[in-house]
Backbone as CSV, one residue per row, in Angstrom:
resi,resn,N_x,N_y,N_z,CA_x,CA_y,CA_z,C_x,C_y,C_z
1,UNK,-34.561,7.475,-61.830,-35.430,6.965,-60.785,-36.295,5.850,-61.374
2,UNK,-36.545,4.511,-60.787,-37.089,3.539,-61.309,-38.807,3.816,-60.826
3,UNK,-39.364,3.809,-62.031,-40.951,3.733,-61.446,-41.373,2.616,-61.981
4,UNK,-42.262,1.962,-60.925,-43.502,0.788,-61.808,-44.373,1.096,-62.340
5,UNK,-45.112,-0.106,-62.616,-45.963,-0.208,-63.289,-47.299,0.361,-62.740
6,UNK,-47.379,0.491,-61.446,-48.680,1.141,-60.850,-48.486,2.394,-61.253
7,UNK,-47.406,3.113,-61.247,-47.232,4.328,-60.839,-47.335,5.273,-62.511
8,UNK,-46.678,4.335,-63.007,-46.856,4.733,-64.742,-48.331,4.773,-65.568
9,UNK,-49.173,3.165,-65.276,-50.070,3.306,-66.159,-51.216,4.141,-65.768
10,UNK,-51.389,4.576,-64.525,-52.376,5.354,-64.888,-52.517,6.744,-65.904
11,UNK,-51.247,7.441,-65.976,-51.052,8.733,-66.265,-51.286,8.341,-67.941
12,UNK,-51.338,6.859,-68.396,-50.910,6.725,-69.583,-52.686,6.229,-70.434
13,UNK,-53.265,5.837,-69.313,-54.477,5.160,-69.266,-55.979,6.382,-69.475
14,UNK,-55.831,7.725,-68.648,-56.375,8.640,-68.314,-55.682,10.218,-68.164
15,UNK,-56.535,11.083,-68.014,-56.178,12.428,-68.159,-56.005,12.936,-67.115
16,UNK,-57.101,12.502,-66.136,-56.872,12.325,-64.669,-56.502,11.610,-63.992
17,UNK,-55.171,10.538,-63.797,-54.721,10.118,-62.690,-55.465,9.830,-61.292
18,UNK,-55.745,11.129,-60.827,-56.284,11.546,-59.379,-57.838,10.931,-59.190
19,UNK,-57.904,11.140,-60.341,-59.883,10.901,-60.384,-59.771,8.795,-61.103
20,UNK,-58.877,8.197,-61.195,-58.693,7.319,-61.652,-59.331,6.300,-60.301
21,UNK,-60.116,5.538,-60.682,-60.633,4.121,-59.489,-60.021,2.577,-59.935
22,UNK,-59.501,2.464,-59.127,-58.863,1.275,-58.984,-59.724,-0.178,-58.995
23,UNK,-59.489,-1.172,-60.213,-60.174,-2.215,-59.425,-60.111,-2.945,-58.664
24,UNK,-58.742,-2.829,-58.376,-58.318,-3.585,-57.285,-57.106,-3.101,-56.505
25,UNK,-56.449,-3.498,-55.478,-55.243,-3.005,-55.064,-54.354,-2.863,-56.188
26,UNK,-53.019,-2.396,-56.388,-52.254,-2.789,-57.521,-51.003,-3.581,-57.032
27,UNK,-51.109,-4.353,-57.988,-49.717,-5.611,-58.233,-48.652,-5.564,-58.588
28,UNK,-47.797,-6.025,-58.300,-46.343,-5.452,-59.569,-45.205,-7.135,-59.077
29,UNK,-45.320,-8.161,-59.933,-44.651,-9.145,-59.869,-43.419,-9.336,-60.590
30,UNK,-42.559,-9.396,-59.604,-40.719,-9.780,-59.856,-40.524,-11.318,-59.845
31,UNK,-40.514,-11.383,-61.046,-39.932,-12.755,-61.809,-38.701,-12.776,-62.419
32,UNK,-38.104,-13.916,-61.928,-36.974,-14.435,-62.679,-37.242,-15.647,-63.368
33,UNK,-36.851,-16.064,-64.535,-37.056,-17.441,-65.011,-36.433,-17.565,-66.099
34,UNK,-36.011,-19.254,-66.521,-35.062,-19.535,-67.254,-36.106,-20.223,-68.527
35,UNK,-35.630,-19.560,-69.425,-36.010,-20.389,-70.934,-35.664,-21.021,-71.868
36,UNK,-36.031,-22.019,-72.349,-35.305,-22.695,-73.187,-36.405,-23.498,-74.203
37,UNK,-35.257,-24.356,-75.074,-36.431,-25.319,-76.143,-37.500,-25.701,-74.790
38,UNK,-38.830,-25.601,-75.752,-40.042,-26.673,-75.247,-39.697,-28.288,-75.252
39,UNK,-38.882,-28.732,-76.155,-38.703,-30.370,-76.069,-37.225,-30.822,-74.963
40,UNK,-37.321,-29.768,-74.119,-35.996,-29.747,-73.047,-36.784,-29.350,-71.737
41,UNK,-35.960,-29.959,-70.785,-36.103,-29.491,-69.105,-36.411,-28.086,-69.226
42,UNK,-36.247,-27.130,-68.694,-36.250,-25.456,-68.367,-34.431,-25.824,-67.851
43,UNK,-33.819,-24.845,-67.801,-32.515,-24.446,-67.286,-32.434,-24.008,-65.946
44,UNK,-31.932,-24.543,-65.216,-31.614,-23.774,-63.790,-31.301,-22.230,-63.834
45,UNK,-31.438,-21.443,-62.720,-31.137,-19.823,-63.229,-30.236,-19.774,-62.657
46,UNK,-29.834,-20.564,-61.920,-27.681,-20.609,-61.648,-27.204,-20.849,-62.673
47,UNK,-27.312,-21.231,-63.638,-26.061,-21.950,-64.645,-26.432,-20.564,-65.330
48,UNK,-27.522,-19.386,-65.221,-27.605,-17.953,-66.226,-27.258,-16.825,-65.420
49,UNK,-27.387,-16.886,-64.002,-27.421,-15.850,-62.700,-26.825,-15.896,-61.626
50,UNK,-25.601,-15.566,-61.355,-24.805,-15.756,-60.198,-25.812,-15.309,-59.088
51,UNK,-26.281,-15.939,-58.596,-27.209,-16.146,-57.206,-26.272,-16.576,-55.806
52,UNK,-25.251,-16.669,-55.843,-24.089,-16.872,-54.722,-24.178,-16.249,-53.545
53,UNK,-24.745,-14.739,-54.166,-24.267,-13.525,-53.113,-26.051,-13.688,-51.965
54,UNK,-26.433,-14.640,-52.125,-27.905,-15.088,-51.623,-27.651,-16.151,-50.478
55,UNK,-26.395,-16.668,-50.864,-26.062,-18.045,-50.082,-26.190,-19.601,-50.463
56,UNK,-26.488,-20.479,-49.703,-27.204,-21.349,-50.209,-28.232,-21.955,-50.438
57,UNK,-28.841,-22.675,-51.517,-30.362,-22.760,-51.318,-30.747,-24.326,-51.124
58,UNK,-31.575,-24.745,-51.120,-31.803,-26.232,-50.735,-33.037,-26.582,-51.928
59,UNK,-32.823,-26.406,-53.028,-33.515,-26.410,-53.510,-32.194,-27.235,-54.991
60,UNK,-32.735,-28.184,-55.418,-32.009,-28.745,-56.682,-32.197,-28.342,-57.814
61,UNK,-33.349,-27.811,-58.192,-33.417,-27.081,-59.531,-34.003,-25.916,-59.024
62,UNK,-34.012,-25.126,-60.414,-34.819,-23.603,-59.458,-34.598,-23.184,-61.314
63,UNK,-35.979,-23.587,-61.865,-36.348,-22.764,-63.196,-36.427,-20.885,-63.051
64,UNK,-37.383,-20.855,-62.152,-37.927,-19.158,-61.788,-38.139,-19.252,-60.410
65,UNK,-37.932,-17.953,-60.145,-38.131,-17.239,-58.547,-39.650,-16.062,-59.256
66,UNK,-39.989,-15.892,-57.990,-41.252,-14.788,-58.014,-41.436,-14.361,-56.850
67,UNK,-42.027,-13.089,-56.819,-43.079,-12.981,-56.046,-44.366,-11.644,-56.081
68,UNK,-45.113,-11.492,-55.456,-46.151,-10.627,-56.075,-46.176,-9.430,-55.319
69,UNK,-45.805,-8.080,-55.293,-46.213,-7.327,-54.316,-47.645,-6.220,-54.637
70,UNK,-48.109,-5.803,-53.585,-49.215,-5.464,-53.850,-49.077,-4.037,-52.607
71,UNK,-49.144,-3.056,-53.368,-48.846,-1.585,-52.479,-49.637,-0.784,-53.011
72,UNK,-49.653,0.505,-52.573,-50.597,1.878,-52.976,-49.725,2.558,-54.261
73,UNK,-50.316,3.303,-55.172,-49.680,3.756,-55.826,-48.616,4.898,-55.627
74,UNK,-47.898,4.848,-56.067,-47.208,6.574,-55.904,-46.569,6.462,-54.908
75,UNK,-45.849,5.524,-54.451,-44.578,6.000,-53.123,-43.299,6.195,-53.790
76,UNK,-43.615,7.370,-52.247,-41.934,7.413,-52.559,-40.646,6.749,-52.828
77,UNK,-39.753,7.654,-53.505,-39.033,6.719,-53.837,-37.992,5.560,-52.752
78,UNK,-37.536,6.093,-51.710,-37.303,5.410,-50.257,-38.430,4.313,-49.864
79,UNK,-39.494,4.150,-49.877,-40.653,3.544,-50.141,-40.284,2.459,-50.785
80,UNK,-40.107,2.858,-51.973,-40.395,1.643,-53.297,-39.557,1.013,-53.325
81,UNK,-37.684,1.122,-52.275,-36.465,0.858,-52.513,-37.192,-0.187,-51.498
82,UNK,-37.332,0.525,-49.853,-37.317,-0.486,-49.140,-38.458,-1.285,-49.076
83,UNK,-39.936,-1.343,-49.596,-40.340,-2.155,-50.210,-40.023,-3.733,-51.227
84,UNK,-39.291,-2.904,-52.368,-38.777,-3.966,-53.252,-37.438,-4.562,-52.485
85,UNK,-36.524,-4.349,-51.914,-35.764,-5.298,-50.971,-36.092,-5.999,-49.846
86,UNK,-37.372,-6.047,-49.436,-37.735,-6.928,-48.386,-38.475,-7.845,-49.438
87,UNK,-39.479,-7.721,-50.247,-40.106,-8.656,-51.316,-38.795,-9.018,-51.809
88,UNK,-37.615,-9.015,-52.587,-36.678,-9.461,-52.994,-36.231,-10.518,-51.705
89,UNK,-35.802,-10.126,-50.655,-35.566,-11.031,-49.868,-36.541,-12.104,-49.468
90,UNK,-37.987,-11.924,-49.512,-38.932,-13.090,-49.437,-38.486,-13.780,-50.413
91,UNK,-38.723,-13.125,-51.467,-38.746,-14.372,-52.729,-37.245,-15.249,-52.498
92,UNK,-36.266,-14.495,-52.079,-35.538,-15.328,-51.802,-35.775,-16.876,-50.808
93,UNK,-36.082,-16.488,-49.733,-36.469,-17.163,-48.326,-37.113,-18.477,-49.368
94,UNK,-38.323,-17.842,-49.760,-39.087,-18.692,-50.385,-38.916,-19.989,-51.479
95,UNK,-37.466,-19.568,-51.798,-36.978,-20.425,-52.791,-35.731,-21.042,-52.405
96,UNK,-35.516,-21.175,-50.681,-34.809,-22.091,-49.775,-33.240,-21.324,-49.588
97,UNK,-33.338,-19.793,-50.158,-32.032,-18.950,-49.603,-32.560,-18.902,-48.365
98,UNK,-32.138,-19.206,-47.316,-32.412,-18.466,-45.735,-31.677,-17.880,-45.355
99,UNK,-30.242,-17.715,-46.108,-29.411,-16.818,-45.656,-29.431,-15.736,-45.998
100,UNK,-30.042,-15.124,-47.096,-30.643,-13.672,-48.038,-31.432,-12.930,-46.607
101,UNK,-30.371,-11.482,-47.351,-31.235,-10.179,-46.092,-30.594,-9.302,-46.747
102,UNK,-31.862,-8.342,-46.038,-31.790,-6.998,-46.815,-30.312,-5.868,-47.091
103,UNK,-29.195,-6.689,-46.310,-28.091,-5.816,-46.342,-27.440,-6.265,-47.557
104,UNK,-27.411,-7.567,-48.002,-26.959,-7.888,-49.285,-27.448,-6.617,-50.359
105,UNK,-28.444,-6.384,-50.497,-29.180,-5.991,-51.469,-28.922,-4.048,-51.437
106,UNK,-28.253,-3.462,-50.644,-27.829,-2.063,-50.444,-26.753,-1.818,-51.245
């Protein structure tokens, strides 16, 4: 079962979890990005990531994709699936796939 990062650090942070105060909502950001020499462009993440099954994008280079989600801690796991596939599909949208949806991703 995949857990994040909300869901992990508290137990790792404190003794109590439950009694734990938040400073803020919690975050958990899905990045993709391509690396390379500093005295070079960045690499496209097509020429490292078959991104096909997304469609097409309108976009000519594409170093990194992102995006930030921000939820309650501790969902379930059905939760966290269909959560992270609709943020997966934004970040898509966002980076000129318009053809990306959530059935790809099942």
């Amino acid at each position: 079962m995949e857990r994040s990062a909300a869901d992990l650090l508290p137990a790792v942070t404190t003794r109590d979890p439950g009694q734990m105060r938040w400073a803020g909502a919690p975050t958990v950001e899905l990045r993709l990005s391509a690396e390379g020499p500093h005295d070079r462009p960045r690499p496209d993440l097509r020429t490292l990531i078959d991104l096909s099954g997304l469609g097409p994008t309108d976009r000519n280079a594409l170093p990194e994709m992102a995006v930030t989600i921000t939820a309650i801690p501790g969902l379930e796991h059905k939760e966290r699936q269909s959560l992270l596939r609709r943020a997966l599909v934004y970040m898509a949208h966002s980076f000129g796939f318009v053809e990306a949806d959530e059935e790809l991703l099942l």
